[in-house]
N, CA and C atoms as an extended XYZ file, in Angstrom:
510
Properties=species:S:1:pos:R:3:atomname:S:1:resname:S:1:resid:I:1 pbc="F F F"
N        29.092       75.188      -23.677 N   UNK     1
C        27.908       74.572      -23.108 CA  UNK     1
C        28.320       73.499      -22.103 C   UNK     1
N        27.845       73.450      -21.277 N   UNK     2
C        28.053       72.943      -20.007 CA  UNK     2
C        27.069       71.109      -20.008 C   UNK     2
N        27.880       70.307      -20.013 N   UNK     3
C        26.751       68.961      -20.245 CA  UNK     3
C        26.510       68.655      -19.112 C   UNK     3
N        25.444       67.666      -19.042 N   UNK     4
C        24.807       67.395      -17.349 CA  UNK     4
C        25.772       66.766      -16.702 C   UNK     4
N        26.428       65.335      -17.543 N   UNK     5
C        27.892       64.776      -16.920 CA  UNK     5
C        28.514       66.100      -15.705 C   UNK     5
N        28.728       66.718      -16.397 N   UNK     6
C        29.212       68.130      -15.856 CA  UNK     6
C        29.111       68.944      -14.685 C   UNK     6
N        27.768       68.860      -15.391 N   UNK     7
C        26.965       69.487      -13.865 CA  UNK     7
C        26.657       68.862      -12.898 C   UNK     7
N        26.258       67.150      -13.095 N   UNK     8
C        26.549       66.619      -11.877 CA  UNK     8
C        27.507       66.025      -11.706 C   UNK     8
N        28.716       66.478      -11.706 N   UNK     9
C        30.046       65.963      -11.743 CA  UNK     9
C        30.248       67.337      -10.571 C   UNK     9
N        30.071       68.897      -10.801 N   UNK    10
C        30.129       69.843       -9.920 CA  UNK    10
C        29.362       69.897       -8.799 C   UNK    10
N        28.317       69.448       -8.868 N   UNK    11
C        27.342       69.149       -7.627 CA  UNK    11
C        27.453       68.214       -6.629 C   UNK    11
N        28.348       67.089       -7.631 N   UNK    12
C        28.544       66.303       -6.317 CA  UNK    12
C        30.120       66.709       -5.284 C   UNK    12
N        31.270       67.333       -6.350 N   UNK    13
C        32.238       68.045       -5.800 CA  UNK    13
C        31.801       68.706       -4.673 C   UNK    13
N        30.622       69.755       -4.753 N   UNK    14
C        30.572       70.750       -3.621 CA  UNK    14
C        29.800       69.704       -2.533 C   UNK    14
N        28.877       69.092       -2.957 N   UNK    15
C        28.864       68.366       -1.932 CA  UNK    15
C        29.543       68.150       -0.944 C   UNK    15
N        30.720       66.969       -1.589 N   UNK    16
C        32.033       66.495       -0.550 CA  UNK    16
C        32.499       67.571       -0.386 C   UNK    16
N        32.311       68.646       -0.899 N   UNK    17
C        33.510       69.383       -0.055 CA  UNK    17
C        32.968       70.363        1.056 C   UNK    17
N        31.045       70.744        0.866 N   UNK    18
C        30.700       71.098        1.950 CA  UNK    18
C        30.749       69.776        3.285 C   UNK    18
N        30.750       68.401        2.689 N   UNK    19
C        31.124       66.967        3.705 CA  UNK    19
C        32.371       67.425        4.248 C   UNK    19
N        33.326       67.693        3.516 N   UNK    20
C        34.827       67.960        3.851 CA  UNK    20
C        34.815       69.327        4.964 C   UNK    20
N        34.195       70.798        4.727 N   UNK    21
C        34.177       71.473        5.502 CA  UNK    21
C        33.473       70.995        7.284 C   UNK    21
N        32.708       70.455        6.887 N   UNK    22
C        31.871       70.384        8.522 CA  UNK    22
C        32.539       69.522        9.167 C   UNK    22
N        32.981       68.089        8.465 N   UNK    23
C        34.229       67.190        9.329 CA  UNK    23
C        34.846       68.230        9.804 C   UNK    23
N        35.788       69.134        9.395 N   UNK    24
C        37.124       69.549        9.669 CA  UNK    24
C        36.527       70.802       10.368 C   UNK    24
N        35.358       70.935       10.347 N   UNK    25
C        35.540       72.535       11.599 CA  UNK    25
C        34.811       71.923       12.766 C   UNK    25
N        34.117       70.849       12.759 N   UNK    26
C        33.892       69.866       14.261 CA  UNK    26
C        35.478       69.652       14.634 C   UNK    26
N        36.242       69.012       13.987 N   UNK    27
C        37.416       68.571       14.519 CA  UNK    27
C        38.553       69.589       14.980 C   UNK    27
N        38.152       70.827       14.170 N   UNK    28
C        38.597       72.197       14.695 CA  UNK    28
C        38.782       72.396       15.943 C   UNK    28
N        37.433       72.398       16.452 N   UNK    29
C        36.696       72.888       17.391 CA  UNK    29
C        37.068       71.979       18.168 C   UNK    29
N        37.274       70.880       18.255 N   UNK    30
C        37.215       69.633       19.653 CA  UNK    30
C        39.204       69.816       19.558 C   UNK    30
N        39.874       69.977       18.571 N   UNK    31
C        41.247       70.465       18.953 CA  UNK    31
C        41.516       71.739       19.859 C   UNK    31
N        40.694       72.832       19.391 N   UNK    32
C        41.003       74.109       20.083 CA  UNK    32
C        40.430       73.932       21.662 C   UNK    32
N        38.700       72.998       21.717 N   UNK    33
C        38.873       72.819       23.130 CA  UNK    33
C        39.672       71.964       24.110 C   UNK    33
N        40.581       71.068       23.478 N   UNK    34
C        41.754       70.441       24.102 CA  UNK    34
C        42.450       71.645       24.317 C   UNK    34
N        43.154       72.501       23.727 N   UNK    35
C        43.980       73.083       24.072 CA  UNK    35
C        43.680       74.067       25.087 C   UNK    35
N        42.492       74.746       24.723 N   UNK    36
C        42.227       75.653       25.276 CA  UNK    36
C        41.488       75.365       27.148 C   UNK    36
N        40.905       74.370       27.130 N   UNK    37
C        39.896       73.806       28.178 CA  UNK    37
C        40.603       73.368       29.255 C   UNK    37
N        39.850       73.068       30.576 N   UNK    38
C        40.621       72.287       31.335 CA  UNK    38
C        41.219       71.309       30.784 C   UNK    38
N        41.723       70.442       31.515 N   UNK    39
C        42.221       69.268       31.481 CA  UNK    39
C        41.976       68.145       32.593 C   UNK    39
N        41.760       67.127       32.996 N   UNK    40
C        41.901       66.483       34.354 CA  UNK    40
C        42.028       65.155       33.972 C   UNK    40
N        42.897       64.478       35.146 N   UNK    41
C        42.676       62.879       35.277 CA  UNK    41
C        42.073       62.576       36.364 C   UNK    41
N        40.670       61.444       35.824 N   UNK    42
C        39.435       61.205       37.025 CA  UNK    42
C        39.643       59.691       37.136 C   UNK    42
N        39.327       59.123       37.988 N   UNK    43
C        39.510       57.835       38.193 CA  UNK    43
C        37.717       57.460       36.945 C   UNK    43
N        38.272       55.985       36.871 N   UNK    44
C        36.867       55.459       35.686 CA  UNK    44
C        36.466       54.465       36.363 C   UNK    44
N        35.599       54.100       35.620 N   UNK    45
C        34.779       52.627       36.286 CA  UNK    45
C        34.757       52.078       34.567 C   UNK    45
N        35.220       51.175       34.367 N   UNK    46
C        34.377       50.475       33.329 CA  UNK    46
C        33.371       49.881       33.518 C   UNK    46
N        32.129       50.106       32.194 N   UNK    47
C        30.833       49.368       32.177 CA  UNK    47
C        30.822       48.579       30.898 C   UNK    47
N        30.535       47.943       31.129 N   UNK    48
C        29.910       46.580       29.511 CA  UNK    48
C        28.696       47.233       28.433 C   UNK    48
N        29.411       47.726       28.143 N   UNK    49
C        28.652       48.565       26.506 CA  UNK    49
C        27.477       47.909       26.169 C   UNK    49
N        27.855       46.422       25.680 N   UNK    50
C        26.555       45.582       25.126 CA  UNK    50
C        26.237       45.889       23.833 C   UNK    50
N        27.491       46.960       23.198 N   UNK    51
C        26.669       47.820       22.230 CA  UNK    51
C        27.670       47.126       20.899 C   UNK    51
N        27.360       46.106       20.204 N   UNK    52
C        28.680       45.751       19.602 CA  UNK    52
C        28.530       46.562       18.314 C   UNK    52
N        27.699       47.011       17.674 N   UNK    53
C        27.137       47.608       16.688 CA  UNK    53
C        27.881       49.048       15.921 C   UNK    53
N        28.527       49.847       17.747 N   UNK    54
C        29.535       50.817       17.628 CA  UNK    54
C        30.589       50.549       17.580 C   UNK    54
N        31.640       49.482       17.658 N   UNK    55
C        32.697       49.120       17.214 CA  UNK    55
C        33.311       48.749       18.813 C   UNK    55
N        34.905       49.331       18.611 N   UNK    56
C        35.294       48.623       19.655 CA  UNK    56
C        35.324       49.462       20.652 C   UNK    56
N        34.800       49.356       21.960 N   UNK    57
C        35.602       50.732       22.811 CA  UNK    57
C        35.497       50.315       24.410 C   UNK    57
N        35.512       51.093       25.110 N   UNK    58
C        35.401       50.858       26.587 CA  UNK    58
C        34.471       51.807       27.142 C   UNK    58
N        33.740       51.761       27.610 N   UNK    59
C        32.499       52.217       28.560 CA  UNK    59
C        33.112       53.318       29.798 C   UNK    59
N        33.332       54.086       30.045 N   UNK    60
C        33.423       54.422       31.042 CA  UNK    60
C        32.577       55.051       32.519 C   UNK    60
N        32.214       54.991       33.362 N   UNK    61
C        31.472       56.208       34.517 CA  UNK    61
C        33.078       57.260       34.956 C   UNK    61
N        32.666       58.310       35.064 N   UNK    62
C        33.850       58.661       35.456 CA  UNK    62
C        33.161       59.523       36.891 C   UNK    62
N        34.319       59.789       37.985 N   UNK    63
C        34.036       60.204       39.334 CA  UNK    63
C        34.462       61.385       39.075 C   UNK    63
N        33.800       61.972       40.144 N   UNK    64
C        34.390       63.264       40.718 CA  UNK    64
C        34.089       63.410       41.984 C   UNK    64
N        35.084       64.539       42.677 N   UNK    65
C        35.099       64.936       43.950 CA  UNK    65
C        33.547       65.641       44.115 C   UNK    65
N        32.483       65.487       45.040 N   UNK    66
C        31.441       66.320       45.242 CA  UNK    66
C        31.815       67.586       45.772 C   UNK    66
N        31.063       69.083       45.850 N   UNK    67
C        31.642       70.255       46.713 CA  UNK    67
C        29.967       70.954       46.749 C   UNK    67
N        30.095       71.259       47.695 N   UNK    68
C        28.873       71.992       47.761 CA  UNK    68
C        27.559       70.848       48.383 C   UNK    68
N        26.880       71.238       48.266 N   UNK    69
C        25.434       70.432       48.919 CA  UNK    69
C        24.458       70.001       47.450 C   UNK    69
N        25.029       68.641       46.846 N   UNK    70
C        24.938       67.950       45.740 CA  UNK    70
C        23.463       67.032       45.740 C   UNK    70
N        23.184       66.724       47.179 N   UNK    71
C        22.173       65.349       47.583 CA  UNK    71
C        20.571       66.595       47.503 C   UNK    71
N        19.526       65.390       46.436 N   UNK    72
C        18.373       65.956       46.243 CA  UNK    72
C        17.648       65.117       47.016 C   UNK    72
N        16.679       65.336       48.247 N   UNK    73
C        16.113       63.974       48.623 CA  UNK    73
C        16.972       63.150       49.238 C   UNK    73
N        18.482       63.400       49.699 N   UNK    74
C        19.241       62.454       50.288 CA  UNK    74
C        19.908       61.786       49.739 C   UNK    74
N        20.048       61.660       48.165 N   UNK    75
C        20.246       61.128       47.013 CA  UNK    75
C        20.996       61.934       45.996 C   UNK    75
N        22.205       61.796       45.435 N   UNK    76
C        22.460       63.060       44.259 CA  UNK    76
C        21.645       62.239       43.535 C   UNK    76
N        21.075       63.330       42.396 N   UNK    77
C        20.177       63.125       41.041 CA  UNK    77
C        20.328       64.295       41.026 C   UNK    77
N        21.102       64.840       40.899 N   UNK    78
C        20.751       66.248       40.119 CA  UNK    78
C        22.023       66.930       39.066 C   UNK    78
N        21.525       68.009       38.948 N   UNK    79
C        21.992       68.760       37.669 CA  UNK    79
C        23.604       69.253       38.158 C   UNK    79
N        25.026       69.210       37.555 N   UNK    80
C        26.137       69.237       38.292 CA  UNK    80
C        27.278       70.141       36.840 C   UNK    80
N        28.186       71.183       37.383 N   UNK    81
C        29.138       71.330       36.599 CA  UNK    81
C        30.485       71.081       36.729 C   UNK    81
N        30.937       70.590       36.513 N   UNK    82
C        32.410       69.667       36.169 CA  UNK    82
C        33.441       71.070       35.829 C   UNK    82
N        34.772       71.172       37.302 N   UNK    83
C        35.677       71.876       36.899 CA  UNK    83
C        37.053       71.031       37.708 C   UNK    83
N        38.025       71.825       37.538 N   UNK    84
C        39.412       71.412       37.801 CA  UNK    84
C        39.429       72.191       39.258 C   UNK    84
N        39.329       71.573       40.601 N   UNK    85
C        40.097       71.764       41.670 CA  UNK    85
C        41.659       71.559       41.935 C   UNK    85
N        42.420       71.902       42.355 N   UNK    86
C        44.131       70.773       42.713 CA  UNK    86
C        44.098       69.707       41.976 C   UNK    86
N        43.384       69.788       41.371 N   UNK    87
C        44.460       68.618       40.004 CA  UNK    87
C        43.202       67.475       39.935 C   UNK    87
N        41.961       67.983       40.415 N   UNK    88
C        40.904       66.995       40.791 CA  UNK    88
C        39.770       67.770       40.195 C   UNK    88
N        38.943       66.250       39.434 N   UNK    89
C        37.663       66.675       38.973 CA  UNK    89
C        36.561       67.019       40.032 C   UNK    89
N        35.907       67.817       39.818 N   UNK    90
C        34.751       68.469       40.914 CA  UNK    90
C        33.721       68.490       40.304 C   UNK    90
N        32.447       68.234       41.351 N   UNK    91
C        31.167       67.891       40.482 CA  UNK    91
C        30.297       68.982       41.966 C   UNK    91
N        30.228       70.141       41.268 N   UNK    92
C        29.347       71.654       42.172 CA  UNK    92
C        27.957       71.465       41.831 C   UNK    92
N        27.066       72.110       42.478 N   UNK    93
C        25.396       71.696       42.104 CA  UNK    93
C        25.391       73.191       40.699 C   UNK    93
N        24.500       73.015       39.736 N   UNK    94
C        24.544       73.577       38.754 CA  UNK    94
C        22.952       73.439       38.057 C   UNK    94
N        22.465       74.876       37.666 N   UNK    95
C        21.528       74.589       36.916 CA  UNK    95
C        21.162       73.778       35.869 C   UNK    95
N        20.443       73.281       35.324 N   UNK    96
C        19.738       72.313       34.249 CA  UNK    96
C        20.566       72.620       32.812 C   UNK    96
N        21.065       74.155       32.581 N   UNK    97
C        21.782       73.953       31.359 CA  UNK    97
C        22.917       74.089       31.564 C   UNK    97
N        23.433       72.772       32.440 N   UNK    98
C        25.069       71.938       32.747 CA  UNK    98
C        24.478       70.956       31.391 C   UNK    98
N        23.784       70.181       31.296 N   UNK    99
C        23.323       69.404       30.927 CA  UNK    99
C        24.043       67.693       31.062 C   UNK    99
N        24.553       67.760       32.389 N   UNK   100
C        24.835       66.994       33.130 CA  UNK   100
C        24.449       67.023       34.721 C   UNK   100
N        24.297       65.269       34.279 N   UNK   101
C        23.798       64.816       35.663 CA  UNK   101
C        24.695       63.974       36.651 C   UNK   101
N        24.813       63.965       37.653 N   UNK   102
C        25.867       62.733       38.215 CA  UNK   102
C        24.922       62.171       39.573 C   UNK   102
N        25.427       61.198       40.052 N   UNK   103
C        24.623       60.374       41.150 CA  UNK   103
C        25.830       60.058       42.730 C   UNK   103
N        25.423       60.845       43.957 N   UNK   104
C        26.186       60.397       45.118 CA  UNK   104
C        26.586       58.767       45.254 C   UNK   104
N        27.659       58.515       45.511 N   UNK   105
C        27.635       56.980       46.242 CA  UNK   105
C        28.967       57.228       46.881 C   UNK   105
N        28.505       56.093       47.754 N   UNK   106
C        29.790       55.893       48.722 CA  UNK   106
C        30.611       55.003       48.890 C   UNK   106
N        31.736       55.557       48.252 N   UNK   107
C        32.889       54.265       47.891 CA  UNK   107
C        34.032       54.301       49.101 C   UNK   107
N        34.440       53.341       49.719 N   UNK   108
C        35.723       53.013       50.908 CA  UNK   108
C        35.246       53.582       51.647 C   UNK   108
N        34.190       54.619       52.419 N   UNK   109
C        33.933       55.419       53.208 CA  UNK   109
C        34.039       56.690       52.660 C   UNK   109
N        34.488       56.642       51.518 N   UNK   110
C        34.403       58.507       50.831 CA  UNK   110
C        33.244       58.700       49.975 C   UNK   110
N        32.588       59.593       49.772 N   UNK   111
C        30.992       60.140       48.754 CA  UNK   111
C        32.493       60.530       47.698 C   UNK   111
N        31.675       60.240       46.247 N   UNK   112
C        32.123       60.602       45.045 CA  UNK   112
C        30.871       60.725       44.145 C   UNK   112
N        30.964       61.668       43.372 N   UNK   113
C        30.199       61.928       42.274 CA  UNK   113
C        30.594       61.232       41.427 C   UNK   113
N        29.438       60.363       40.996 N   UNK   114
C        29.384       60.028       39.608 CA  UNK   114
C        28.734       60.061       38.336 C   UNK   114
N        29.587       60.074       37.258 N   UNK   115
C        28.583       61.221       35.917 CA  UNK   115
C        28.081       60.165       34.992 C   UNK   115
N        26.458       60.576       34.943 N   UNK   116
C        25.076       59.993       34.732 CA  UNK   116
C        25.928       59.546       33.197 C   UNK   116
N        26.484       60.185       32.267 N   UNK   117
C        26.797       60.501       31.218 CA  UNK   117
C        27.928       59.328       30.740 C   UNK   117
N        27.815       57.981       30.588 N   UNK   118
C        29.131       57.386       30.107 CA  UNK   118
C        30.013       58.153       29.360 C   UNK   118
N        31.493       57.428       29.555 N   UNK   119
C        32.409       58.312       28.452 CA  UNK   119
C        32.741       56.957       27.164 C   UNK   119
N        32.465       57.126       26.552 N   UNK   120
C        32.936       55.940       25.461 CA  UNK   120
C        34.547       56.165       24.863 C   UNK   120
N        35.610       55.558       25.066 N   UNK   121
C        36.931       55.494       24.788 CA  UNK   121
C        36.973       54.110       23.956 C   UNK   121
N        37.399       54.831       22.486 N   UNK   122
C        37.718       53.970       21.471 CA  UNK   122
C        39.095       53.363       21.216 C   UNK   122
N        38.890       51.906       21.202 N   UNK   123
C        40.521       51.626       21.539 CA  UNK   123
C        40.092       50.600       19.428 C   UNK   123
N        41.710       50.425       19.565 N   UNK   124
C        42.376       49.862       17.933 CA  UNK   124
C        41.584       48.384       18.082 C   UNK   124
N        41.361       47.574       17.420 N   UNK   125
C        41.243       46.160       17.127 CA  UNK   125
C        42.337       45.599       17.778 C   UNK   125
N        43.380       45.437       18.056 N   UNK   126
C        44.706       45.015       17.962 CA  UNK   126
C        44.899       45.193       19.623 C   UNK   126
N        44.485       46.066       20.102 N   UNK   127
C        44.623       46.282       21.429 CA  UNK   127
C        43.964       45.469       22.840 C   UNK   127
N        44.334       44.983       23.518 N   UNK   128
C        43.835       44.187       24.120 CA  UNK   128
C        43.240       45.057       25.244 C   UNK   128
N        41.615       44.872       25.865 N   UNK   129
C        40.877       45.558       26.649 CA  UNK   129
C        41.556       46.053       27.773 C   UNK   129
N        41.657       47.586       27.716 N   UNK   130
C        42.640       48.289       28.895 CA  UNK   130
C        41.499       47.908       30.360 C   UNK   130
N        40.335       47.898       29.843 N   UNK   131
C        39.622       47.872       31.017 CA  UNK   131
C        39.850       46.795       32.254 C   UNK   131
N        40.301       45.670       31.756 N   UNK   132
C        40.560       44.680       32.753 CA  UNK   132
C        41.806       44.541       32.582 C   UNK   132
N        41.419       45.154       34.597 N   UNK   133
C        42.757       45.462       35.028 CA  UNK   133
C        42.866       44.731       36.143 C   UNK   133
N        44.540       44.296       36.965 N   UNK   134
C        44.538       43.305       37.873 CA  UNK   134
C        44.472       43.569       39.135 C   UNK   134
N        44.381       42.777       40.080 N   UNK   135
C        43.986       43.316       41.194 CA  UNK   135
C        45.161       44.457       41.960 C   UNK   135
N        45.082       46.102       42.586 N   UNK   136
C        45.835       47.024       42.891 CA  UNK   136
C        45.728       47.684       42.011 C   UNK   136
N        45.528       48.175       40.519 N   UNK   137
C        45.457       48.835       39.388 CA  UNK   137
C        44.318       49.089       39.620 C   UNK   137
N        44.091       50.570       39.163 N   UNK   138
C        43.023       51.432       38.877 CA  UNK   138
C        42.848       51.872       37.344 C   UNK   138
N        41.596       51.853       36.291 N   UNK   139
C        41.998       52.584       35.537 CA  UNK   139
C        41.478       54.390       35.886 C   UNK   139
N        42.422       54.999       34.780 N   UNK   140
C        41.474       56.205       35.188 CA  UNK   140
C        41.982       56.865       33.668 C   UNK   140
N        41.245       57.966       33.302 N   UNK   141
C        41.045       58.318       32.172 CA  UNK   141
C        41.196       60.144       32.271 C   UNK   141
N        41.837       60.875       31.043 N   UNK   142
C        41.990       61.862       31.292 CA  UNK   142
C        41.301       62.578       30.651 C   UNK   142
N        40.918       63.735       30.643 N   UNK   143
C        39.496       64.453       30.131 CA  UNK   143
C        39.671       65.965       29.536 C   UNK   143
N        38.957       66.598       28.729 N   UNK   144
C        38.977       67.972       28.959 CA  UNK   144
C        37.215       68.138       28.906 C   UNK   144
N        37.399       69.258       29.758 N   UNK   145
C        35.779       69.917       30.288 CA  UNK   145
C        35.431       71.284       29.480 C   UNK   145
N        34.628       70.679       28.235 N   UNK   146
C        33.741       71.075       27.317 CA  UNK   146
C        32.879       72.392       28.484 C   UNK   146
N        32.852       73.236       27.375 N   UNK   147
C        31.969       74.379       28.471 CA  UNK   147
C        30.531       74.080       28.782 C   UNK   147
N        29.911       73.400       28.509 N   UNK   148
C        28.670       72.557       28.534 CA  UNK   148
C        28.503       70.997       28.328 C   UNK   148
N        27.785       70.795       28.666 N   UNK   149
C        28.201       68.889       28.414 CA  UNK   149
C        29.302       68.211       29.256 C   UNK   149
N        29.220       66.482       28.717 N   UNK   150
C        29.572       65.755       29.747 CA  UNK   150
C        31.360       66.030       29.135 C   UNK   150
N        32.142       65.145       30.153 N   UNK   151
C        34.024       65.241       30.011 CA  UNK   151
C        34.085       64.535       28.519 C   UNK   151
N        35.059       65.291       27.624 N   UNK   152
C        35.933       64.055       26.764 CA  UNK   152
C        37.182       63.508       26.600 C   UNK   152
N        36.877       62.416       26.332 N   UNK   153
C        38.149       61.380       26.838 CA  UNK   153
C        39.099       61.784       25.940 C   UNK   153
N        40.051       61.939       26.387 N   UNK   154
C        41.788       61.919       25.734 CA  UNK   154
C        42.808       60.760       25.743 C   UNK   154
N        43.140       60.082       27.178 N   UNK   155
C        43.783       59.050       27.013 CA  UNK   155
C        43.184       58.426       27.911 C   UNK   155
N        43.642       57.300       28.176 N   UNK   156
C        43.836       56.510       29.661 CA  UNK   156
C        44.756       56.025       30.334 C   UNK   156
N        44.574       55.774       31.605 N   UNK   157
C        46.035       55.398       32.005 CA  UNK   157
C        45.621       54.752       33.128 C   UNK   157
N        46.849       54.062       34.237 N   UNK   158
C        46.524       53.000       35.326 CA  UNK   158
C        47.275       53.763       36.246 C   UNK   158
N        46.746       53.823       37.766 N   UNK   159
C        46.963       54.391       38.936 CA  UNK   159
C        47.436       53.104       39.568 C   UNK   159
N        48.450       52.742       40.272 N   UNK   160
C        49.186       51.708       41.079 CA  UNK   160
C        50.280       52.425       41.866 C   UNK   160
N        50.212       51.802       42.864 N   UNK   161
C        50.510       52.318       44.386 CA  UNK   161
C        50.776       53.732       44.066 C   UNK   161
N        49.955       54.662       43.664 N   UNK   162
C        49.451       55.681       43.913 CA  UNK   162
C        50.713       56.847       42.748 C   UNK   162
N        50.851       55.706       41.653 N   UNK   163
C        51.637       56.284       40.478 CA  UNK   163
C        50.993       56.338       39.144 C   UNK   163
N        50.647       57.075       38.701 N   UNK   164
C        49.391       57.420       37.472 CA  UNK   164
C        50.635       57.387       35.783 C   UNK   164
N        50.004       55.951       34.795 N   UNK   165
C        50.754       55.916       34.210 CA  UNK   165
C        50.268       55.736       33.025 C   UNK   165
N        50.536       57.154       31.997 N   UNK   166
C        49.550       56.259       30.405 CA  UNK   166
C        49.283       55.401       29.865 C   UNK   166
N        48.136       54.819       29.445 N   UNK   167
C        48.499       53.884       28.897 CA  UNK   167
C        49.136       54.107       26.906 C   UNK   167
N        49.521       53.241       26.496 N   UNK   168
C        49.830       53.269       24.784 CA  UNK   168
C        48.906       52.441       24.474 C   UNK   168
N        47.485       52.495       23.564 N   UNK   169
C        46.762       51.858       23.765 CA  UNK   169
C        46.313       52.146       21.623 C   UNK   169
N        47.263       52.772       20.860 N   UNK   170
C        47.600       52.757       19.662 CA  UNK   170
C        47.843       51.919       18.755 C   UNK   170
């Protein structure tokens, strides 16, 4: 005879362990699309989260190269899909289920796409904010491109006199 101790002693097992299955086949899945997916390093912008509630991290906008005829109204606002050109992120005009958006602006005299979509990059307690960086340093952040949806962040790293260098940010 089976006592209730028992039985909810087994119920809560499968529980955690249906908890245990869905962790580990999300994390599956976001390993196999690293491997499998593009890859790119995009230059970032850091933004001020404001959000202290999510812990510690860095804000990102990330750019891309525009291609194609991107401006709605004179303006990008529109719907965009994110691929790997020469070693460069590209932001092509794309139907509504991209489910990304990015916005034209014009930085030094060059148009760059930028994606509507922050990237949030979680850094350690211990680590001091990669985002502020000194004057000549760029940060920029490296990505893989999910077959739908916005980039996810992998590492980061700093661009200076035009030498792209990881950061260790562990």
């Amino acid at each position: 005879m089976i006592t209730p101790l028992a039985l909810s002693t087994r119920k809560g097992l499968l529980v955690a362990a249906l908890h245990v299955a869905i962790v580990a086949s999300l994390g599956a899945k976001l390993l196999v699309d690293r491997a499998t997916r593009p890859r790119v390093w995009a230059r970032a912008a850091p933004v001020d989260p404001n959000l202290p509630i999510r812990g510690r991290y860095v804000r990102l906008n990330v750019e891309a190269v525009p291609s194609g005829d991107l401006r709605v109204g004179g303006q990008l606002s529109a719907w965009i899909a994110l691929s790997v050109r020469d070693g460069q992120l590209v932001a092509t005009p794309a139907g509504d289920a991209s489910k990304v958006t990015a916005r034209l602006v014009d930085r030094g005299g060059q148009r760059v796409a930028i994606v509507n979509e922050p990237l949030a990059y979680f850094i350690p307690e211990h680590v001091a904010d990669p985002s502020r960086r000194p004057a000549g340093e760029e940060l920029w952040v490296e990505v893989t491109l999910p077959r739908a949806g916005a980039p996810r962040p992998i590492r980061l790293g700093v661009q200076k006199d035009g030498v792209l260098t990881p950061l260790d940010v562990k």
